[in-house]
C-alpha positions in Angstrom: 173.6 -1.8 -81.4 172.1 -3.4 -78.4 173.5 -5.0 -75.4 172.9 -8.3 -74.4 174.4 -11.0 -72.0 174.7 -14.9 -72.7 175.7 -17.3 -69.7 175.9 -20.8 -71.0 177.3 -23.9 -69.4 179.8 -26.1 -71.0 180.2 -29.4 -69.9 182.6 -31.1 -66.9 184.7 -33.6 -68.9 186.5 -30.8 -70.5 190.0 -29.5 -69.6 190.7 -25.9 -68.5 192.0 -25.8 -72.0 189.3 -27.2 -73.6 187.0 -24.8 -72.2 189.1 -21.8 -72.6 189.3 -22.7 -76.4 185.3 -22.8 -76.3 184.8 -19.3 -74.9 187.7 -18.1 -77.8 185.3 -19.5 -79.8 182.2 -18.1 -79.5 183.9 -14.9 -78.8 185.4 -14.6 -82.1 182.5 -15.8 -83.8 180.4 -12.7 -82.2 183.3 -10.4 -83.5 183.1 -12.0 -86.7 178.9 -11.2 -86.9 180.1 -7.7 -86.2 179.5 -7.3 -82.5 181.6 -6.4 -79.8 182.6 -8.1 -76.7 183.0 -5.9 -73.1 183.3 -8.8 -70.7 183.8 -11.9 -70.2 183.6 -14.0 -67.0 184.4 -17.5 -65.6 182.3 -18.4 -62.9 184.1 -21.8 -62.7 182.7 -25.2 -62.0 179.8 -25.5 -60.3 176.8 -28.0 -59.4 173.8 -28.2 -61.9 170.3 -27.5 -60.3 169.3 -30.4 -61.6 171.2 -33.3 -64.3 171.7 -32.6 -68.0 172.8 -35.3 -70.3 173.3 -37.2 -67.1 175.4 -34.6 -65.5 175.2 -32.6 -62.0 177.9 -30.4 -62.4 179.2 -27.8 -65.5 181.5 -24.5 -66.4 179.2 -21.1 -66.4 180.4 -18.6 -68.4 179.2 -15.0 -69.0 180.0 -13.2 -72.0 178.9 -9.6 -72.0 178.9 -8.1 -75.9 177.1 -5.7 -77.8 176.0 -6.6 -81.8 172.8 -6.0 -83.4 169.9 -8.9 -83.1 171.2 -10.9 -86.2 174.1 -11.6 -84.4 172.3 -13.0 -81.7 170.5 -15.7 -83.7 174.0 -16.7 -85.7 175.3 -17.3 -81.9 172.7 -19.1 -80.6 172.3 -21.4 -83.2 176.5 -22.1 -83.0 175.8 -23.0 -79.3 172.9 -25.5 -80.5 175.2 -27.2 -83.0 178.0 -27.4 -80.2 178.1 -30.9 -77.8 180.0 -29.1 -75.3 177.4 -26.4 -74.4 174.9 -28.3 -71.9 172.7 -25.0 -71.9 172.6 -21.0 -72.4 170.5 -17.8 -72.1 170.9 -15.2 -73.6 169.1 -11.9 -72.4 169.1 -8.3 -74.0 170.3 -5.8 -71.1 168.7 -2.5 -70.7 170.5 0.5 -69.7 170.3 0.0 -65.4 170.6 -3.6 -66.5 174.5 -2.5 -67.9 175.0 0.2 -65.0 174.4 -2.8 -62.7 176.6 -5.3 -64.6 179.4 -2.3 -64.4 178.9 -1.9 -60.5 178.8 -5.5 -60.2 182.3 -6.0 -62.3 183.8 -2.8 -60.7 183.1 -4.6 -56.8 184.6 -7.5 -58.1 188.2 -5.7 -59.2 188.3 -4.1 -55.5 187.5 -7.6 -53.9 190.2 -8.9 -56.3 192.9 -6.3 -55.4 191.8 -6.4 -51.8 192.7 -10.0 -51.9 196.1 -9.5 -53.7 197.4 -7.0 -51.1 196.4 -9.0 -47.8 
């Protein structure tokens, strides 16, 4: 099994909800090809680079799993098919590209916490 990372953006005229029930989505669907999710991530709403479908701003998500290269293709093409998804990479993450992704989450718990206390 590989590793791989997808961020995609969904777009702004959906509810929290909404978007919650998109991630549910595609996360089921890449247990259902057999893979495994590790993390997943908000990044929240945030201003497009440039419009899509005459839109400047969009949810990012990240969604961290592991699944063999199959599973990959069945995803992307689901994201295709979907109207909410306004765009998506996904890349395939080598072994200091997961040790970063680890560091990077484990900073973001002690930030988190940090935060909580004060």
């Amino acid at each position: 099994m590989n590793s791989y990372e997808t961020v995609f953006i969904l777009t702004p005229v959906l509810s929290d909800d909404q978007a919650k029930e998109a991630v549910q989505k595609f996360e089921s669907e890449i247990k259902a090809m057999g893979g495994k999710v590790n993390h997943s991530e908000s990044w929240g709403l945030r201003k497009l680079a440039y419009p899509i479908q005459k839109k400047s701003t969009g949810f990012y998500f990240l969604i961290e799993f592991d699944g063999e290269g199959n599973s990959v293709a069945g995803l992307e093409l689901s994201m295709k098919r979907d109207e909410r998804i306004l765009r998506f990479l996904t890349v395939k993450m080598d072994k200091d590209h997961v040790a970063y992704a680890e560091k990077r989450r484990i900073k973001a718990g002690q930030k988190k916490t940090v935060e909580a206390e004060a």
